[in-house]
C-alpha positions in Angstrom: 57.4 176.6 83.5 57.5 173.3 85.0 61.2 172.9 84.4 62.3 176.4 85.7 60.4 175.2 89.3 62.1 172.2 88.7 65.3 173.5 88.5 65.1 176.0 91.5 63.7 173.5 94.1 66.8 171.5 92.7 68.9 174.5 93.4 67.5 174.8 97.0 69.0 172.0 97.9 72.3 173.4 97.6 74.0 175.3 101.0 73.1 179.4 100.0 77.4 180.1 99.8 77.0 176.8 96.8 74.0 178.8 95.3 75.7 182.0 95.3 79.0 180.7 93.7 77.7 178.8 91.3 74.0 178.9 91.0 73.5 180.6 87.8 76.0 178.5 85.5 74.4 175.5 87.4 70.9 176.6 86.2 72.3 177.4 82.8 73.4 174.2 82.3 70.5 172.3 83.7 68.5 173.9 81.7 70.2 173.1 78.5 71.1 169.0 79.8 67.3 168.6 80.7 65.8 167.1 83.5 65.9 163.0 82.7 65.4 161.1 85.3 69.3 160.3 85.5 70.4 164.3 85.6 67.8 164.9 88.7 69.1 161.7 90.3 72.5 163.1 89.8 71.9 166.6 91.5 69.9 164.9 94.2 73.3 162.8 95.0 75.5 165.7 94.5 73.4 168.0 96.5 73.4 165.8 99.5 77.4 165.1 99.3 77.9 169.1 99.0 75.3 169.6 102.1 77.3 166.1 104.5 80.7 167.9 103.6 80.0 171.0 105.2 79.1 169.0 107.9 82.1 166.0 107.7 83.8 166.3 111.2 80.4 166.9 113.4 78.9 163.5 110.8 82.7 161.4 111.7 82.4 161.6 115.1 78.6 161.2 115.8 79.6 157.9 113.9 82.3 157.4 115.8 80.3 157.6 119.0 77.4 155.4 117.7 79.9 152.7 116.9 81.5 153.1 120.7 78.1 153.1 122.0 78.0 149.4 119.9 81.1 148.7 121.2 80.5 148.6 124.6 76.7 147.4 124.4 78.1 144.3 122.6 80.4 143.7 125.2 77.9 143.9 128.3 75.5 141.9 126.5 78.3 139.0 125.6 79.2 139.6 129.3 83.2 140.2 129.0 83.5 143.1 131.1 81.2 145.3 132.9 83.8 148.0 132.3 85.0 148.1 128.5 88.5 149.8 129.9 89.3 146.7 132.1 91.6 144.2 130.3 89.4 141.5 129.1 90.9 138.1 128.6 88.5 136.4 125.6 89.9 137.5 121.9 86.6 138.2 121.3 86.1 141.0 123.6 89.6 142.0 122.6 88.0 142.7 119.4 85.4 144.9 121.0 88.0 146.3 123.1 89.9 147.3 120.2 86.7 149.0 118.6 85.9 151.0 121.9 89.0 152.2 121.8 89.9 153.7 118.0 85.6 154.9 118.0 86.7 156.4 121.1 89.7 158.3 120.3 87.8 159.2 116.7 85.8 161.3 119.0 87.7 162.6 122.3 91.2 163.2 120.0 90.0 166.4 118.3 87.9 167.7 121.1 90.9 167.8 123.1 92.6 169.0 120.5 90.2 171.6 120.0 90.2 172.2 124.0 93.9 172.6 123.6 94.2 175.5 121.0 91.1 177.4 122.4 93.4 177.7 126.2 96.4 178.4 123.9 94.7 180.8 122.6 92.8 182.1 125.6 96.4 182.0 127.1 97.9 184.7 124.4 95.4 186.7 124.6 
């Protein structure tokens, strides 16, 4: 009875369009694997990769932004520019120049992209 609670609150953890696909065969062959230690650590990693992929862009550019954010806190603090777009001279703020700028693009790129097809499509309409 135990496993069979197990095994759904193990399920749960899957995105309901996962659970619906697959669910049952998943079940099945939880039930006959077991629940060692290993196979639960196994679902718990899986479950968790299954739930950030749906989720991949939005994840990529938060990080994006929290290493921009880095970027240009690391550069105030060192005192190389009080404006990360100004040219800096040091090659170490060069560095964090370089940083601002690809974390940057990670994130502005494909929301202007995005801006871009919504008016193309806005336009056709």
């Amino acid at each position: 009875m135990i496993g069979h609670r197990m095994i759904g609150a193990l399920l749960a953890l899957y995105p309901r369009a996962w659970r619906d696909r697959y669910g049952e065969e998943y079940r099945a062959l939880l039930e006959d694997t077991g629940l060692r230690p290993a196979v639960v650590g196994n679902v718990l990693l899986h479950a968790g990769l299954v739930r950030t992929q749906q989720h991949r862009t939005a994840l990529l550019r938060f990080g994006a932004l929290i290493v921009f954010a880095m970027a240009e806190a690391l550069a105030l603090a060192a005192g190389y520019t009080e404006n990360i777009l100004w040219l800096p001279r040091e090659p170490a703020s060069l560095v964090l120049l370089a940083v601002a700028v690809v974390s940057l693009a990670v994130v502005v790129v494909p929301l202007a992209a995005g801006m871009g097809r919504m008016a193309i499509r806005a336009v056709r309409r």
